[in-house]
C-alpha positions in Angstrom: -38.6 -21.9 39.6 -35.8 -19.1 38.8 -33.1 -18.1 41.1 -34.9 -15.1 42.5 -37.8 -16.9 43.9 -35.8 -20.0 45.1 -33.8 -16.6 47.1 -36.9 -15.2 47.8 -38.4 -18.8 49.7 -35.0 -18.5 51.2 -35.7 -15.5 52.8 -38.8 -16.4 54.2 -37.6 -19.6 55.7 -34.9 -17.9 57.5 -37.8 -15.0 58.9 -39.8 -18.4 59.7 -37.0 -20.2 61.8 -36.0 -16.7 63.6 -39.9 -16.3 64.8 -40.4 -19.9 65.5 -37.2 -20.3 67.8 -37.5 -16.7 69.4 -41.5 -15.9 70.2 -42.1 -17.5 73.8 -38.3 -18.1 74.7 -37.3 -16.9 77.9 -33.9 -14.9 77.4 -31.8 -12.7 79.5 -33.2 -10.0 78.6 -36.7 -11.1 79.0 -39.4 -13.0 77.4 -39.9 -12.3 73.7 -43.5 -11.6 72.8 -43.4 -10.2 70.1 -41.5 -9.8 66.7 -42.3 -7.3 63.6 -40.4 -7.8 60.5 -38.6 -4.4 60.1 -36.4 -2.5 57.6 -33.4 0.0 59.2 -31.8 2.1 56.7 -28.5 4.2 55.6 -28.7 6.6 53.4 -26.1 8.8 51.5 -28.9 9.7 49.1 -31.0 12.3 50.6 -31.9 14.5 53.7 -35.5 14.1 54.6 -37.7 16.9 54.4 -40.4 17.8 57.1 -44.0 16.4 56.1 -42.1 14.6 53.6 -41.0 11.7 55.1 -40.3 9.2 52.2 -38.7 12.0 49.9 -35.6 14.3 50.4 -33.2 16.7 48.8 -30.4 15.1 46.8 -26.9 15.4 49.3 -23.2 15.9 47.6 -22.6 12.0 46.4 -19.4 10.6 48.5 -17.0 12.4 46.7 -13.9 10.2 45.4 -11.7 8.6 47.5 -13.2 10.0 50.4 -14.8 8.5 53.3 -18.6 8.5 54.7 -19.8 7.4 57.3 -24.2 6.7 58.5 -25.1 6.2 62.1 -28.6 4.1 62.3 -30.2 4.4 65.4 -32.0 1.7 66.7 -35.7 2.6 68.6 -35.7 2.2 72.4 -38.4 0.0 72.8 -37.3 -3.3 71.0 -33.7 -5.1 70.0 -33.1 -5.3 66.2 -32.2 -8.9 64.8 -30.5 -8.2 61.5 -30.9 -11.0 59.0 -30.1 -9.6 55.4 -29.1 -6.9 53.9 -29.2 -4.9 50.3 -27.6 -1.3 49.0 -28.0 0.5 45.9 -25.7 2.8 44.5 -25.9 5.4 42.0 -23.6 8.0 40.3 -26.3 10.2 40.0 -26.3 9.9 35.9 -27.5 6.6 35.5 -29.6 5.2 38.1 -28.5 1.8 39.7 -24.9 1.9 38.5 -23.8 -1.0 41.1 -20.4 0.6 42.4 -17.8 -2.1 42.7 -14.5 0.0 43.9 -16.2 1.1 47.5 -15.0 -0.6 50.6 -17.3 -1.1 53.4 -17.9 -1.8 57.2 -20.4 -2.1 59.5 -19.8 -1.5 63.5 -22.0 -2.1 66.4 -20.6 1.0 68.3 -22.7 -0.3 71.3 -20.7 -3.5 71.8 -17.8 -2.3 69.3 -18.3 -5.3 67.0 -17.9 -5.1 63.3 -19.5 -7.6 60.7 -16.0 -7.9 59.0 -12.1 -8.3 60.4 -11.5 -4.9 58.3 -13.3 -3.3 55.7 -14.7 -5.2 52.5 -15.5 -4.4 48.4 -18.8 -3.5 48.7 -19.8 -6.4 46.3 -18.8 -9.2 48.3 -21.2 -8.3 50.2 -24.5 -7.0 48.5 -23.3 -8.8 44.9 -25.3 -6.8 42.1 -27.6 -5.0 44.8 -30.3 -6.8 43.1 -31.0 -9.5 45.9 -30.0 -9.1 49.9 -26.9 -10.5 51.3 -28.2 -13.2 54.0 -26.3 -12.7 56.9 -24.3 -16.2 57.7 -25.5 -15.5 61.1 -27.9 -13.1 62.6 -26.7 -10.4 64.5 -28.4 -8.7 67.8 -28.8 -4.9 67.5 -29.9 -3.7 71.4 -32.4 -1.1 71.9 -30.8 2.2 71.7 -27.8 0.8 69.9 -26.0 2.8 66.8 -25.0 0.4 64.2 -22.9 2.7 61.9 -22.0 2.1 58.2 -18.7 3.2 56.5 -17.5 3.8 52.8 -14.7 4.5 51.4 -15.2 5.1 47.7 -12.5 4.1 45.6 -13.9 4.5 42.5 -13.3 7.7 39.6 -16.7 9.2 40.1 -18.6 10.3 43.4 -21.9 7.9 44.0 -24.9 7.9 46.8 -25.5 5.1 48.2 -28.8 3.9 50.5 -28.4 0.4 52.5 -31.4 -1.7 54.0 -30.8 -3.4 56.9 -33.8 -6.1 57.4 -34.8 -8.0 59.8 -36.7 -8.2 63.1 -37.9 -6.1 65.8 -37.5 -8.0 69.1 -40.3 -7.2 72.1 -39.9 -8.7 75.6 -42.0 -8.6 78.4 -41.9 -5.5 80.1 -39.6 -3.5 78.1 -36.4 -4.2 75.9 -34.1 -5.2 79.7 -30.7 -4.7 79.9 
């Protein structure tokens, strides 16, 4: 077994323990009946066209040492529990140039949390982009929240970038509560 699969079985043990100690529990915000593996996104890549919902027009690449930010909007009806994420990054010239001079951060702007104490290299993160970043510890998203992503690209060419934030969509009796 390789190190991508042994990841991979990773992966899917964490989704297994979050269903198993969620689905039936009584919280404070209700009781969870449901969950639906999910995928949130960021992109600095392209702007979606109408009827075209998985294809865009290419935006200005974060221009050098400038900074960007993404707000993802999470749906009213359910609370988001991220578990991993991934990003790819391109110049625009050669497609998955991993860009390791950009600094990142990502802020719950509903409960002003960020993931780091200030902002971090964008590899330490997402390594290669090649295999998610497993959170240490899964973090809550509340319906209607905005969990916004910032870069600051430090590097000597302009790059798009497009995160995936995956996870879980949380369902409680009745409606998402508080």
């Amino acid at each position: 077994m390789n190190e991508t699969q042994r990841r991979l079985i990773n992966i899917a043990a964490i989704v297994a323990d979050a269903k198993s100690r969620l689905l039936g529990q009584n919280t404070p915000r209700g009781l969870v009946t449901s969950l639906e593996s999910f995928v949130y996104g960021a992109d600095f890549f392209t702007v979606p066209q109408e009827g075209m919902p998985n294809a865009g027009i290419l935006t200005a690449p974060v221009a050098v040492g400038a900074t960007a930010q993404y707000t993802t909007n999470i749906a009213s009806d359910s609370d988001f529990l991220l578990l991993y994420l991934t990003c790819f990054s391109t110049t625009g010239a050669i497609v998955g140039v991993f860009n390791p001079y950009t600094y990142v951060q990502f802020t719950d702007n509903t409960t002003n949390k960020s993931l780091f104490s200030e902002p971090v290299l964008l590899p330490l993160v997402t390594g290669s982009g090649s295999e998610p970043y497993i959170m240490q510890e899964a973090m809550m998203l509340y319906a209607r929240s905005q969990f916004v992503t910032t870069l600051q690209n430090l590097s000597l060419t302009p790059n798009y970038y497009q995160f995936g934030f995956s996870g879980l969509k949380v369902f409680y009796e009745g409606g998402p509560g508080l």
